[in-house]
C-alpha positions as a printed Julia matrix, in Angstrom:
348×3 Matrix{Float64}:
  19.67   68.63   29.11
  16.02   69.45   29.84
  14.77   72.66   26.99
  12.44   74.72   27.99
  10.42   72.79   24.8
  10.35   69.41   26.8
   8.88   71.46   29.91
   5.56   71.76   27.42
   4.05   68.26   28.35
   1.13   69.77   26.51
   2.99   70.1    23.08
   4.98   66.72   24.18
   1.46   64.99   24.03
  -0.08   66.51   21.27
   3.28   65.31   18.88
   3.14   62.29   20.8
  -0.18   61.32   19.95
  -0.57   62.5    16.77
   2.76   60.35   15.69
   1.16   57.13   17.03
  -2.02   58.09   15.27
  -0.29   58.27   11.78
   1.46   54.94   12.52
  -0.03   52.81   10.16
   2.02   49.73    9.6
   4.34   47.54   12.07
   7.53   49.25   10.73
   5.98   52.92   11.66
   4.98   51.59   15.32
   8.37   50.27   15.82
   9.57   53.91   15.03
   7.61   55.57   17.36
   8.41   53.2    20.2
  11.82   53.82   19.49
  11.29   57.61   19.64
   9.24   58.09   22.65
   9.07   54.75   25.18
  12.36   53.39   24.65
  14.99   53.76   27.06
  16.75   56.76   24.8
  13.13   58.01   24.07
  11.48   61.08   24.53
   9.91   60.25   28.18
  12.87   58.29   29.27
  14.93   61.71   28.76
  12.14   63.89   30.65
  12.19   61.92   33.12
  16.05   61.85   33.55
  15.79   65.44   32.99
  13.47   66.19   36.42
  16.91   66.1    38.43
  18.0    69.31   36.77
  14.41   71.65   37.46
  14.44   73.75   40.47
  13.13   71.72   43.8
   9.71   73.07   43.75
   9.05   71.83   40.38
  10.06   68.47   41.04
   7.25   66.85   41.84
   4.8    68.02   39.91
   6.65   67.76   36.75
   7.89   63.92   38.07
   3.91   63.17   37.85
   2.83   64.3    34.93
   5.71   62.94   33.09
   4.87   59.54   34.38
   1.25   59.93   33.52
   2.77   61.04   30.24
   4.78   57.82   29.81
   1.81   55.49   30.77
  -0.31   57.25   28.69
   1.86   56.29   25.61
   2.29   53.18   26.73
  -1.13   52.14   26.95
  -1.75   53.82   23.12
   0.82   52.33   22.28
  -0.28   48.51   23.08
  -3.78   49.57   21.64
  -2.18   50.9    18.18
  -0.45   47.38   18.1
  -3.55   45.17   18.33
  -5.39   47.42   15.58
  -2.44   47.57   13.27
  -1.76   43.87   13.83
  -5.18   42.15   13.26
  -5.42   44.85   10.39
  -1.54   43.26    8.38
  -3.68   39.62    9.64
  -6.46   39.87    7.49
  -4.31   42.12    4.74
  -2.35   38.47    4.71
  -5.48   36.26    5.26
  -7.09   37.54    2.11
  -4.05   37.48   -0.31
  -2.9    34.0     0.84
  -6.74   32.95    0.17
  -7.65   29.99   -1.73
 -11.41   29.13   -2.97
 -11.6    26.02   -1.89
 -15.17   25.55   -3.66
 -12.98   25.25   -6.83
 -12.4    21.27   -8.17
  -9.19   19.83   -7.84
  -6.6    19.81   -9.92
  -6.52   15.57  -12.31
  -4.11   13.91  -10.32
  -2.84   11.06  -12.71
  -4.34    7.89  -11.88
  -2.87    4.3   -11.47
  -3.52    0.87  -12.07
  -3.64   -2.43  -10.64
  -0.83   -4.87  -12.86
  -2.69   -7.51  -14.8
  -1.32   -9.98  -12.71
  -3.11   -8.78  -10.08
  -6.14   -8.01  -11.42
  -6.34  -11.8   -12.05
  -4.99  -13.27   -8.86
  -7.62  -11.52   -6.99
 -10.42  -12.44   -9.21
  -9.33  -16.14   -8.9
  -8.96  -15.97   -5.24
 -12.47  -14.2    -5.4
 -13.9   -17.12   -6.91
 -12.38  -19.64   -4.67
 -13.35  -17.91   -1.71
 -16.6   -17.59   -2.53
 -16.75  -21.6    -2.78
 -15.84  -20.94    1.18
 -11.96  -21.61    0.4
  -9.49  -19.55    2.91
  -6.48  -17.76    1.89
  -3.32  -19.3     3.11
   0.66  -17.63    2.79
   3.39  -19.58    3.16
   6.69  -18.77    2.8
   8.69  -17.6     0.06
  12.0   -18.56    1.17
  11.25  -22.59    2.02
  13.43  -25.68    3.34
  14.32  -28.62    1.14
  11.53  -30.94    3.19
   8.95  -28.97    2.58
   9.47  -28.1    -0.9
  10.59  -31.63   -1.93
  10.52  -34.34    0.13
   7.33  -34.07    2.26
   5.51  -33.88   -0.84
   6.6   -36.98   -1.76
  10.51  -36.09   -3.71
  13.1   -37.64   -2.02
  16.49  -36.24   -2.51
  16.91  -39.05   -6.02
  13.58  -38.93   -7.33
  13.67  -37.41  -10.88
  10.68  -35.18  -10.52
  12.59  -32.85   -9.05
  14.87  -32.39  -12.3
  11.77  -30.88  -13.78
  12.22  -27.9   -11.45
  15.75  -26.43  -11.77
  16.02  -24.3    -8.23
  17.3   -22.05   -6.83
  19.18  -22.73   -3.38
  20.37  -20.63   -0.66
  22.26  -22.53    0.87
  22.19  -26.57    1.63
  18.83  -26.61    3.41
  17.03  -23.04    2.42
  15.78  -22.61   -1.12
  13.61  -20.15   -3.18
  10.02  -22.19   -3.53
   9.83  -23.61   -6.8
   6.22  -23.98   -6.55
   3.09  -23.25   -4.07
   2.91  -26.48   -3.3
   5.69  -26.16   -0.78
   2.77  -24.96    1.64
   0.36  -27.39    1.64
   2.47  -29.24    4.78
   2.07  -26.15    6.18
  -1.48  -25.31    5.73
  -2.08  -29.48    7.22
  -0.09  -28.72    9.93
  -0.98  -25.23   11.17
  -4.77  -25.47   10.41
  -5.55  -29.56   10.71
  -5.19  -29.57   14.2
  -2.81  -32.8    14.29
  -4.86  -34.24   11.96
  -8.17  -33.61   13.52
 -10.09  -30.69   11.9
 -10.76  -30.58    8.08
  -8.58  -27.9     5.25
  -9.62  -26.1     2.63
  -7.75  -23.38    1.4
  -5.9   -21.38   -1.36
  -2.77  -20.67   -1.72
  -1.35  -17.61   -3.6
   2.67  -16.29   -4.6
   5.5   -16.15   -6.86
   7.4   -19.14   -7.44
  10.42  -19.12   -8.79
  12.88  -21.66  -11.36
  16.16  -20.84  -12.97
  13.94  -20.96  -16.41
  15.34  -19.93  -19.65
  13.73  -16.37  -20.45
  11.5   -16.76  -23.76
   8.13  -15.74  -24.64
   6.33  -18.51  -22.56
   8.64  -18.84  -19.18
  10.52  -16.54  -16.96
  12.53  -17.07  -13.76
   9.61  -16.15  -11.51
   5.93  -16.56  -12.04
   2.54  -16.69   -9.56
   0.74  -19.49   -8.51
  -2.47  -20.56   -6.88
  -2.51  -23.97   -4.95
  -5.75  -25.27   -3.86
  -6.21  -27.65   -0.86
  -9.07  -29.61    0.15
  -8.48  -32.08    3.23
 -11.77  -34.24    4.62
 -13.19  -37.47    5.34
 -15.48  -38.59    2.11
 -12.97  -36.13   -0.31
 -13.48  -37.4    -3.91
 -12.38  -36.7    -7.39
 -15.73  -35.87   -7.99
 -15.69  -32.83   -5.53
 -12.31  -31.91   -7.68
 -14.09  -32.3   -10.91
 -17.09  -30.13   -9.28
 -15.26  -27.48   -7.73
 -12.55  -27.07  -10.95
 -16.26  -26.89  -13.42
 -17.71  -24.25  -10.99
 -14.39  -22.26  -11.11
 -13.71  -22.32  -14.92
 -17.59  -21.17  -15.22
 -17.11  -18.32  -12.79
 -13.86  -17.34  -14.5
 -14.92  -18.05  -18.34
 -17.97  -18.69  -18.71
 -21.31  -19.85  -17.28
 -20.95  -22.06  -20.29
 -17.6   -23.15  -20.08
 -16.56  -26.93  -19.9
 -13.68  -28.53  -18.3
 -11.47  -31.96  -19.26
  -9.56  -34.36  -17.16
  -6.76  -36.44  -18.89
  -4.49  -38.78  -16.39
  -0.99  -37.35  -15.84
   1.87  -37.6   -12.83
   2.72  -35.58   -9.95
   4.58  -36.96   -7.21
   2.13  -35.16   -4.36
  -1.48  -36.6    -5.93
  -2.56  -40.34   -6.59
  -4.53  -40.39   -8.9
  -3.45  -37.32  -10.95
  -4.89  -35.15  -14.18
  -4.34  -32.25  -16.4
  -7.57  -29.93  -16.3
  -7.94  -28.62  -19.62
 -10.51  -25.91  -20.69
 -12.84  -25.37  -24.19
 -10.73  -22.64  -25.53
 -11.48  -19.17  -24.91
 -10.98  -17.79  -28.38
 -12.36  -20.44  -30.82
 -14.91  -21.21  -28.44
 -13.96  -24.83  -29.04
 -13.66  -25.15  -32.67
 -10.42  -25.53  -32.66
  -7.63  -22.06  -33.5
  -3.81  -21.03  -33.56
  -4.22  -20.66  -30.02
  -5.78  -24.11  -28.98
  -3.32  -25.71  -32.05
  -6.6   -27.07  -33.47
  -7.78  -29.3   -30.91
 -10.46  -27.02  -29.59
  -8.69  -27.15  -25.23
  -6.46  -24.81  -23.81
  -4.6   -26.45  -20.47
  -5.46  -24.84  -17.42
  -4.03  -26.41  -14.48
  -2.75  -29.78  -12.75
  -4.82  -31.6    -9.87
  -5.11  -34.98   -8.23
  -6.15  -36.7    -5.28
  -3.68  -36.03   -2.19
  -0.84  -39.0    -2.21
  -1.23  -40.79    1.3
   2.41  -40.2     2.16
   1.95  -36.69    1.84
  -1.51  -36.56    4.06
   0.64  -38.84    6.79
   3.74  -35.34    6.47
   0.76  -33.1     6.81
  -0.65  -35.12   10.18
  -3.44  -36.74    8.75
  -3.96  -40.49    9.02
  -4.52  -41.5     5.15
  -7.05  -44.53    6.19
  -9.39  -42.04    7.42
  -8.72  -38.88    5.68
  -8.22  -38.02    2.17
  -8.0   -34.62   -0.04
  -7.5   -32.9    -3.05
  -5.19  -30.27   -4.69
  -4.6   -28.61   -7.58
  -2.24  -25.33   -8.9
  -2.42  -23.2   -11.82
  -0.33  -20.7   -13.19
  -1.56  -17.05  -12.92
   0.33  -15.67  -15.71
  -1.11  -18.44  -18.16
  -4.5   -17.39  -17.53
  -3.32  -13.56  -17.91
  -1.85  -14.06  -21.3
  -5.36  -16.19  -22.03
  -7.54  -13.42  -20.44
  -5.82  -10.42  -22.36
  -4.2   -11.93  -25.26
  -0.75  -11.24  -24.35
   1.58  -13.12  -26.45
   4.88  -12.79  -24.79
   4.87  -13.49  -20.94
   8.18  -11.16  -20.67
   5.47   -8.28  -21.35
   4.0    -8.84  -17.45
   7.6    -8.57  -15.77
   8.94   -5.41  -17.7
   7.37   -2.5   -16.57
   6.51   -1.38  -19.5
   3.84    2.16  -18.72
   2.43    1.14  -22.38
   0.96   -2.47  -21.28
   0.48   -1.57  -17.64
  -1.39    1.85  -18.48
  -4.1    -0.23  -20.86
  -5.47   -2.0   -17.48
  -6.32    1.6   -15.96
């Protein structure tokens, strides 16, 4: 029912107004919409009220009411942008961060040991214009044994106890197992020269002590050419141990047996710690062993697709972890594969 109160559009304003004025926060708008513009609001009830005023009155009262109810309106939506980019800022400054402050220590890592050392040896081998070559870790019987030379009864291969997969498939018992690959993949049937490195774990059903474990890392060298010499070997295996130990350091060849290389030596280097004059380490005779190398058997060029009459390499592997314990004077090798935060965190 329409007062004579609501007929005072004057008053109605005034209130009106002075309500959305004091609105100062989201909550308080919402309020005043609810009170005056919504549909059981103070205009919406005027306006249903203009039914009930005599005819003559009508139409005048119809307009202003209207004009009333836009009015508000428009306030309204003005009110809401100030009140909104007012709560923005209000937010925008208590959520602030200085972001001229320094960050907070975030704890560093480390590379392992092992690593540190495989990449400085590949480092040095590349910068004697080797190429880094994987091969798999998973490998077949052929490659692993008998295209290097191992037939299924030669008694070399008792020296590696392996681990098979199945018949055919085993777990690579040494780096070796990829230098058939590297001949084939990168000789171009026996056409275009090799030289390369190649890096990985290896893996032998070892007895765990303080010198072997079940899986270590190798590095395999491969050099493949026409005029390939033991010299070059001798050469590039000095040049290494001298950019590894030493720009002093000396290397020694002594004549040994592997299947895959005819002839075939232990390298041996002056030992690190005594500096040659002979320690605990070195067991008095001044050399510490370093790796195994030899000249590429034929049969093992003819696997890789080389013809042996007009081609002939070298190769050579080491043991990473030997040259860790050497480098860092580790005494137990089981230290490298433990995870152990108070070895690994010295190497930060």
């Amino acid at each position: 029912m329409t007062t004579p109160d609501d007929l005072d559009l004057a008053a109605q304003q005034s209130t009106a107004l002075g309500a959305l004025d004091a609105a100062d926060s989201s909550e308080a708008l919402e309020a005043f919409y609810r009170a005056w513009l919504a549909p059981s609001g103070v205009t919406t009830r005027l306006k249903r009220g203009i039914g009930r005023l005599p005819a003559e009155q009508r139409a005048a009262f119809g307009k202003d009411v209207n004009a009333l109810h836009t009015e508000l309106e428009s306030r309204f939506h003005q009110r809401r942008e100030v009140i909104k980019t007012r709560e923005l800022a209000a937010r925008i400054a208590a959520e602030a961060r200085d972001v001229t402050l320094p960050s907070r220590p975030r704890p560093a890592g480390a590379y392992h040991p092992v690593t540190l050392v495989m990449r400085e040896v590949l480092d040095v081998f590349q910068r004697m214009g080797f190429s880094v070559f994987e091969s798999p870790h998973v490998e077949t019987d052929d490659y692993n044994f008998g295209l290097l030379n191992m037939p299924a009864d030669h008694p070399a291969r008792d020296m590696q106890d392996t681990f098979y997969l199945d018949g055919e498939r085993l777990l690579r018992t040494h780096t070796s197992a990829g230098q058939i690959r590297a001949m084939r993949e990168l000789g171009a049937s026996g056409t275009k020269p090799v030289r390369v490195v190649l890096p990985g774990l290896c893996y032998r059903n070892e007895n765990i002590t303080t010198r072997s474990e079940i899986q270590f890392h190798q590095v395999e060298g491969l050099l493949v050419g026409r005029s390939v010499r033991m010299s070059d070997l001798k050469g590039v295996l000095l040049q290494y141990a001298r950019l590894l130990f030493g720009p002093e350091q000396r290397v020694r060849l002594r004549g040994s047996y592997f299947p895959f290389t005819e002839p075939s030596v232990e390298v041996d280097i002056r030992c690190t710690l005594c500096a040659g004059n002979g320690c605990r380490v070195c067991k008095q005779t001044g050399w510490l062993e370093l790796l195994g190398a030899g000249m590429v058997h034929p049969v093992v060029l003819a696997n890789g697709g080389y013809d042996p009459a007009e081609w002939r390499g070298f190769a050579f592997g080491m043991g990473i972890e030997r040259t860790v314990l050497q480098r860092y004077d580790i005494h137990d090798i089981r230290y490298l594969f433990g995870n152990d935060l108070r070895l690994l965190q010295q190497f930060r």
